[in-house]
N, C-alpha and C positions, 0 to 999 in steps of 0.2 A: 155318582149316578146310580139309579138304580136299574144294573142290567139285567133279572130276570124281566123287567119290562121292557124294556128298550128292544131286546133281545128276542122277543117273546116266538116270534115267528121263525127265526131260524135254531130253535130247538128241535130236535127229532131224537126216536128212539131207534135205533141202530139194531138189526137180528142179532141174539143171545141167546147163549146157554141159560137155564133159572139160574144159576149160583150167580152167576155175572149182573142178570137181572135184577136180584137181590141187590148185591151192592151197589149198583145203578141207584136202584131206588133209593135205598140208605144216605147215597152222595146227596140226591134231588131232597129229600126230606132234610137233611143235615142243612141244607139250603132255605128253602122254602117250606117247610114243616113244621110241625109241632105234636107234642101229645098231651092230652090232657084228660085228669081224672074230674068228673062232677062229683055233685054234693053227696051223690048217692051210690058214687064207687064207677059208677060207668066209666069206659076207659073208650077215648077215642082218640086218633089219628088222624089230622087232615094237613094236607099240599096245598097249598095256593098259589095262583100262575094265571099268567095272560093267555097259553098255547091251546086251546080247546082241541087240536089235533091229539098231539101228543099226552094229554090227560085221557084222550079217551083209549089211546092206544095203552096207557100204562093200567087203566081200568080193564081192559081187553085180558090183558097179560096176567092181573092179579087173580081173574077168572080164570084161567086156564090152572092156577097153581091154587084154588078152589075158596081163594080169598074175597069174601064180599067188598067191592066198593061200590060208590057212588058219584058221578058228578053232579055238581050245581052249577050255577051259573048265579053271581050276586051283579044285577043288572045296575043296581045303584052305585057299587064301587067296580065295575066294569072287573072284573075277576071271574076266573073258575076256582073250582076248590074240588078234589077227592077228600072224602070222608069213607075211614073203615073205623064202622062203631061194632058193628055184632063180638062178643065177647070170645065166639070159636076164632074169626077171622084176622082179631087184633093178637088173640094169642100165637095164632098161628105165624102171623108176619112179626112178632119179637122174637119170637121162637129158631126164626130165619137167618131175622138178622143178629144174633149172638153167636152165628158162623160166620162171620161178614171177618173178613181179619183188617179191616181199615174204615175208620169211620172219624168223625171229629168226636172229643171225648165227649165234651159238654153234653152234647145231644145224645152221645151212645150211653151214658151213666144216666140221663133222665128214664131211658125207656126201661132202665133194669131199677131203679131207683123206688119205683109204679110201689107201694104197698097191696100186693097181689092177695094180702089175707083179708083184706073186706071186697074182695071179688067174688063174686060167688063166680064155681066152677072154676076159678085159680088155685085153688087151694094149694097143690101140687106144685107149682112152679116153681124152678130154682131162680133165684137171680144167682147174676154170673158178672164176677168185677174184672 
């Protein structure tokens, strides 16, 4: 079955510390996430999920910790999506979660995996195994 949808409506996000919120997020992406680099280096992040509550609230939160996102809404596959594309915003939330101390690997080794040297404004970054 697929229960992020099934499920969709009794998802919520629960009051948090950021560090908690972080791995919060980490879990939820590890889930329903993805990151991907385009043709041209661009590095973005997007969640996909039924809860339009709770996505806006996880948008709400990413604001406050001065991370751009965005929801959509894909009215033809009935989905929400957050995307964090800006290049400060995505660095900022890997940057985060490479203090997270639990994540699933597969998904934690993609986001450190990123070839940060054809990012412009990456230059700097360490990956961390």
């Amino acid at each position: 079955p697929r229960k992020s949808y099934e499920n969709a409506n009794k998802s919520f996000m629960p009051p948090m510390e950021d560090d908690l919120f972080i791995s919060y997020l980490l879990g939820v992406l590890d889930g329903d996430g993805t990151v991907q680099t385009d043709k041209n280096g661009h590095i973005r992040i997007d969640l996909v999920g039924k809860n339009e509550t709770l996505f806006y609230d996880i948008v709400d939160r990413l604001s406050k910790l001065n991370i751009n996102s965005k929801v959509y809404y894909r009215k033809d596959k009935d989905y929400y999506m957050i995307r964090i594309s800006d290049k400060p915003s995505v660095s900022a939330l890997i940057t985060r979660f490479s203090k997270c101390p639990m994540c699933l690997e597969r998904k934690f080794k993609k986001y450190f995996d990123i070839d940060w040297s054809n990012v412009p404004g990456h230059d700097t970054r360490k990956k961390n195994k």
